[in-house]
N, C-alpha and C positions, 0 to 999 in steps of 0.2 A: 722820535721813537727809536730804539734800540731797535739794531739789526739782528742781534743775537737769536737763537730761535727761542730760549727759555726764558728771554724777558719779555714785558708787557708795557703800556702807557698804566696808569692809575684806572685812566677812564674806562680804560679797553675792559682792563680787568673786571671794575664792576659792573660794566655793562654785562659781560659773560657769565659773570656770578649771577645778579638777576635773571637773566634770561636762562639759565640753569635751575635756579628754585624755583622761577614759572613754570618752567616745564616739570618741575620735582612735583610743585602744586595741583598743576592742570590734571597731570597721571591718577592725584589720588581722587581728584573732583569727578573723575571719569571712570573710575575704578566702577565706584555703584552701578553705574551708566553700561560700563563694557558687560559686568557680570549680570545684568538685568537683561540686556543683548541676548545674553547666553543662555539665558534662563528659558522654557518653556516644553521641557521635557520628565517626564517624572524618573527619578533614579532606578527605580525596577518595575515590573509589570504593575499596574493598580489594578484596584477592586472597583472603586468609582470615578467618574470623571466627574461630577457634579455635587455641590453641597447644596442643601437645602434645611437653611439654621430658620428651626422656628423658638424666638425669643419670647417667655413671659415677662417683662422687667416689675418689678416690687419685691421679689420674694416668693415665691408660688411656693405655698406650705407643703411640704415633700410629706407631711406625717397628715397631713388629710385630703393630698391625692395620689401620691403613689407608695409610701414608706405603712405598710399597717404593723401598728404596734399594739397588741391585745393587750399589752400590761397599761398604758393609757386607759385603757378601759375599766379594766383592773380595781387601778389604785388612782383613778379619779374624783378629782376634790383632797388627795393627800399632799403634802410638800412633795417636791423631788428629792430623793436624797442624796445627800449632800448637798443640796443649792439651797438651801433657805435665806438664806443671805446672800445671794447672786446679785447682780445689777448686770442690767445690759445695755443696750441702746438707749430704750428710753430711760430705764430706770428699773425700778425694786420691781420681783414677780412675783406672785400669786402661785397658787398650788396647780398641780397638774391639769389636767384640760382633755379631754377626752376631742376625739373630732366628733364634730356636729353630727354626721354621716356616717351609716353603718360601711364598711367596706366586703365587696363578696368575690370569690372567685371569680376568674375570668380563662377561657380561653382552652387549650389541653392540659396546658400548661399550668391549669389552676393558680396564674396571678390574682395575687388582692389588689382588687381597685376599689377607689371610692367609688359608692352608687353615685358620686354627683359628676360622673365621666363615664354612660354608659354607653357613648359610642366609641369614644378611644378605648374602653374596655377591649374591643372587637378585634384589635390590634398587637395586645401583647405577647402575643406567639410570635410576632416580628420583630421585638421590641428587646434589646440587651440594656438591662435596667443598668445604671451605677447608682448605688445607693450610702458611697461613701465618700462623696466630695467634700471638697472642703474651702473654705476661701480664705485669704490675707484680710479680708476688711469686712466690718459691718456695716457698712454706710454703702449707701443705692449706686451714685454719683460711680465712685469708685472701683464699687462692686461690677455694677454693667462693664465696665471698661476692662477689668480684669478678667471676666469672665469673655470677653472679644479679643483682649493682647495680650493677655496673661501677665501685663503691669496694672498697679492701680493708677498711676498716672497717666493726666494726658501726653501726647507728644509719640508714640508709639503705635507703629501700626498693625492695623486689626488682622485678625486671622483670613478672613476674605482676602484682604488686598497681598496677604502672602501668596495665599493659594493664586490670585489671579498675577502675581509675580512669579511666582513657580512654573506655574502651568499654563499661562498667557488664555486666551481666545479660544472657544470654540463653533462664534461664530460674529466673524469682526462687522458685521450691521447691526450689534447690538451690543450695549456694556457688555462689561465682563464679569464684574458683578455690582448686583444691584440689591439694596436698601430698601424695601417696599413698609415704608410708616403706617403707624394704625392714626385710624379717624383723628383719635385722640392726641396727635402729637407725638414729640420726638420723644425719645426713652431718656431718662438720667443721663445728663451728661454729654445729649444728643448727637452730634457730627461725630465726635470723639472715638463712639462706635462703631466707626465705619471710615474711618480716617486712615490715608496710607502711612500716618506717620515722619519718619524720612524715607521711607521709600520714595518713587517718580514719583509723582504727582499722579501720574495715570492710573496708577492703581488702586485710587478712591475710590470707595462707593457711588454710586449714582443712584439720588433718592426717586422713591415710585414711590402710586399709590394708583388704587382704581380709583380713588374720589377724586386723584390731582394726577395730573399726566405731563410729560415733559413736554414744555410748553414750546413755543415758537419755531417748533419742525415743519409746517406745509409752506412752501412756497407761496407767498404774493400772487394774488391774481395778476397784476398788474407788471410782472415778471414772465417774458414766457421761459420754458424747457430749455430751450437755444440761451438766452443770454445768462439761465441761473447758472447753469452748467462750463460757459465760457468766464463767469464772476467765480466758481469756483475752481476752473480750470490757474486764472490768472492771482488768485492770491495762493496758489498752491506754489505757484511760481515764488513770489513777493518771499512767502513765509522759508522756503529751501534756501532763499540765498542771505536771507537773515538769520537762518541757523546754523548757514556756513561762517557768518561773521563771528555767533558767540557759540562757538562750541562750548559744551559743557551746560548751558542753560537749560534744566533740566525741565523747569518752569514754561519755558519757551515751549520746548519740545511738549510738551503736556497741551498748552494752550493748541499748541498744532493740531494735537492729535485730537481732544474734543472739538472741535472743529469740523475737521475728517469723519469724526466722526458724529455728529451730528448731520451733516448733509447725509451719510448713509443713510442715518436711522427715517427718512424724512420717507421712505418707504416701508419700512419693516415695521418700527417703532408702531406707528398707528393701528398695524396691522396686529399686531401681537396682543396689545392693550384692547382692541377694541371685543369687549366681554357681548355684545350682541352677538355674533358669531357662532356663540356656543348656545346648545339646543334646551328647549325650557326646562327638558329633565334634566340636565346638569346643575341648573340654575335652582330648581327644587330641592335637589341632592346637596347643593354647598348651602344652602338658606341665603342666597342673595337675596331676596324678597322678603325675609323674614320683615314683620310689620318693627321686630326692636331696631333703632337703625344702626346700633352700633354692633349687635352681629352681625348685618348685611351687609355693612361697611367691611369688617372682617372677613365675610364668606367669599364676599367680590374681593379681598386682596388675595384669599386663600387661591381662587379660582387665576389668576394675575399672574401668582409665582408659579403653576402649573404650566400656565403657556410661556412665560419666559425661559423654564427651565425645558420644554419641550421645544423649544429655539434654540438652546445652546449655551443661555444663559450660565457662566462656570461656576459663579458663588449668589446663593441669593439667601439675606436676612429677611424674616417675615417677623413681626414686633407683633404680639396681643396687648393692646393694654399702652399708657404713655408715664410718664411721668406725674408724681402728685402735684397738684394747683395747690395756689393758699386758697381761692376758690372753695374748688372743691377736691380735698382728698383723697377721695373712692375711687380714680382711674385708673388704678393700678390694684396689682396684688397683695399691695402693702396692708394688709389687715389689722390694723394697732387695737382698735377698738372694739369694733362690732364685726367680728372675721364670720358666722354666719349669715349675715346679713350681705355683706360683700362680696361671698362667694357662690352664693346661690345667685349672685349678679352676674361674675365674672363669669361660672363656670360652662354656662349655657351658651356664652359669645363662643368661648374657647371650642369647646368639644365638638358638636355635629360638624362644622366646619372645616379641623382640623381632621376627623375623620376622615371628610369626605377626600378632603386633599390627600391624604394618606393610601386609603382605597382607591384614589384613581390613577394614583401611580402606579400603583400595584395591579390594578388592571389591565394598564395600558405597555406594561412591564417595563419601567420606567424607574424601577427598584434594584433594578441589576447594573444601572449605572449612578444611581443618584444616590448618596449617602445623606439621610435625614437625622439633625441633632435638634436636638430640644433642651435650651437652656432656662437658667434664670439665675439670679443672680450670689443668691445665699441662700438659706433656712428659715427654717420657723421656729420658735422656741416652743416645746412641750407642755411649755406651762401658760396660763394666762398672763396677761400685764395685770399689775399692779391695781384694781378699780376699773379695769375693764374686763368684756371677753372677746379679745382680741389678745395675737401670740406677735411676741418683740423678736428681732431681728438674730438670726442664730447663723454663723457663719462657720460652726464646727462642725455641720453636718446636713448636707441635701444630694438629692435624686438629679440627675439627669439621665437622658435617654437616647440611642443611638437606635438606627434601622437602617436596611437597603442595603446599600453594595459591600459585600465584604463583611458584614455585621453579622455573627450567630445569634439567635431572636430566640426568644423565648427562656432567657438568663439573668442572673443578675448579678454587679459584680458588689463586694463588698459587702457592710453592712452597717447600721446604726446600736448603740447601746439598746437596753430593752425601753427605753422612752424615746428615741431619738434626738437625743441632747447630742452626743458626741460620734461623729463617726471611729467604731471602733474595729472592725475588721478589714483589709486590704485596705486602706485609706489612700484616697485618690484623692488629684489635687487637676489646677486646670490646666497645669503643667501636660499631666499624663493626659489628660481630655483632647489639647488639642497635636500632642506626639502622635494619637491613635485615630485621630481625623487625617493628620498629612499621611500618615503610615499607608492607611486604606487608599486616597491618594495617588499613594507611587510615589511620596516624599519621603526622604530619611532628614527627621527633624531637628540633628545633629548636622548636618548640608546642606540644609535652604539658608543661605547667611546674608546677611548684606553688611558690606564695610563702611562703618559710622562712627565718626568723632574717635577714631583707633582702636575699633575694633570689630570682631565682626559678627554683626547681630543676627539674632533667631527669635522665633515666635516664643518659643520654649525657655528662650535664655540659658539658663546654666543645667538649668533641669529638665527631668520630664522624664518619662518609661510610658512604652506602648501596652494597652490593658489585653494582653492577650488574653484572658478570658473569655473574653466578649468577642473574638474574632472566628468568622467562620474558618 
């Protein structure tokens, strides 16, 4: 080898060169890592600390439970105009369609609500309606997922695992957020919904339910206190000095941390879940006992997300309703067919339950930190399908609904054409839906990013504006 100081071997050289773009590589594989580190403060004061997403998946007809539109009424049994020749999801439609259900004032506020939701009626003085959303897709799959990431595809992560990225723990013996499933199964699309994406790994959902509970938390009889606690003392050990060999294994670190965090939960967890606890008249008030089982299946998740979110729980998805079977059809919203027959099913799971959840926050004043949104996935078409009466899939125009921290009630932002075909005043998109969820937050949804494949990602993506209307 040359003595010189600005010469090199060959070898020398690339070995330096490598170990230069490793360390160029390792920097950017850690990047995510460092700024996720960093992450767990909200950029200015928030309005709430807690989200509380209750999800309808199918399509929940916005024009026959929250959107009233008196000209349906009207000009019921006439074409729509200008659509006579539309096609949509499934196919050719039918003439306009009146809802089954008359709709009446509600509130001081004198909202129209369907008579088939008269106890979330009771509600809409809290309630900052949007009545001009809008979706990228008509299809369910797609739809849920867009309506959780604000992409239709899978591989991106959901609005929870931001917020529990952003804003980390508020109380580390229990997820951070969690996924609580209906009876029925997972929603369109399932995991997807609740998936961190490329975010950590840790920042997934964790799925619940009152009818399935996270399984293999108590201790072994045949384990005492003494050796569980010295077995998890010593792989605590095992696992630190294996994550010093591969830094950057984000996977790893993830497996640690449920881990970690399962042995916490193997106190809390049972304790929180376990719905005995709570007094008969609670139990009467959400309808767990209802004799249908799949409202009391419902009332007992509704009553679930209440104690989880009264723990500290940061983000919690509540689902009504699953995905359609070739089975059977009817578990959802999706009304193709026979839409009064299916929603004097649905609407009865939905409502008292959902009230009661609503009213006990609000009692237990539990609305001054907990921001409640109410999704679903697309619209309903105004008009009937084609040989049935049942309304096809409308993605230019539906309702959703915000309440609780930060939210002025009794408003609503936007609006529908005079049939609810097309959102046509202030047109909201899910962009702007979840800018004004992190907003309330204490998130600027322009600065929650993570650096991914070059560049650096948002819930929001390119887009998005806060609904200041709707804010108190």
């Amino acid at each position: 080898m040359s003595s010189h100081p600005l010469e090199m071997a060959r070898r020398d050289f690339l070995g330096r060169m490598g170990s230069g773009m490793t360390g160029v590589a390792l920097s950017r594989l850690l990047a995510g890592e460092l700024t996720a580190a960093a992450a767990g403060q909200p950029h200015f004061a928030p309005r709430a600390k807690q989200v509380l997403q209750i999800f309808c998946p199918g399509a929940a007809s916005h024009v026959d439970l929250w959107d009233h539109k008196p000209q349906l009424e009207k000009y019921h049994g006439t074409p729509l105009p200008g659509g006579q020749t539309e096609v949509t999801f499934q196919g050719k439609n039918g003439n306009l369609m009146k809802s089954p259900w008359p709709f009446a004032p509600a509130g001081k506020s004198g909202k129209m609500i369907s008579t088939m939701l008269p106890h979330m009626a009771g509600h809409v003085d809290d309630m900052a309606f949007i009545h001009s959303m809008t979706s990228r897709t008509n299809t369910h799959g797609p739809g849920c997922v867009n309506m959780n990431s604000c992409f239709t595809r899978d591989g991106f992560p959901s609005a929870g695992s931001w917020v529990s990225y952003g804003l980390g723990s508020l109380n580390e013996n229990l997820p951070t957020y969690v996924a609580i499933q209906d009876l029925r199964g997972e929603p369109p699309n399932g995991k997807a919904n609740w998936s961190n994406g490329f975010l950590p790994a840790r920042f997934q959902g964790i799925t619940m339910s009152a009818q399935q509970q996270l399984r293999n938390l108590s201790r072994p009889d045949s384990i005492s206190e003494r050796e569980d606690a010295a077995t998890r003392d010593f792989l605590k050990l095992i696992d630190e000095e294996h994550a010093r060999q591969h830094p950057g294994n984000d996977e790893l670190r993830a497996r640690m941390a449920a881990y970690e965090l399962a042995a916490r939960m193997q106190m809390t967890a049972p304790e929180v879940s376990d719905l005995s606890k709570e007094p008969g008249s609670t139990h009467h008030f959400y309808g767990t006992n209802d004799p249908n089982k799949l409202k009391a299946a419902y009332a007992r998740n509704c009553l679930l997300a209440r104690r989880l979110l009264e723990q500290g729980v940061r983000f919690v998805s509540l689902y009504c309703a699953s995905r359609a079977s070739a089975v059977d059809g009817l578990l959802n919203w999706d009304a193709h067919k026979t839409l009064k027959a299916d929603y004097e099913r649905h609407c009865p799971i939905f409502d008292q339950p959902t009230a009661a959840l609503l009213t006990d926050l609000k009692q237990r004043g539990m609305l001054n930190d907990v921001l409640v949104i109410w999704c679903t996935e697309f619209g309903r078409m105004p008009t009937h399908q084609d040989g049935t009466s049942g309304r096809d899939h409308n993605p230019d125009a539906f309702t959703t609904w915000m309440m609780g921290g930060g939210v002025r009630g009794g408003v609503s932002h936007g609006a529908t054409d005079d049939f609810g075909r097309r959102a046509a005043v202030d047109i909201a998109t899910v962009y702007d839906f979840h800018a004004t969820v992190l907003h309330l937050l204490g998130l600027n949804h322009e600065k929650l990013t993570y650096y991914h494949n070059g560049a650096n990602r948002r819930l929001t993506d390119v887009h998005g504006h806060v609904l200041q209307s709707i804010l108190a």
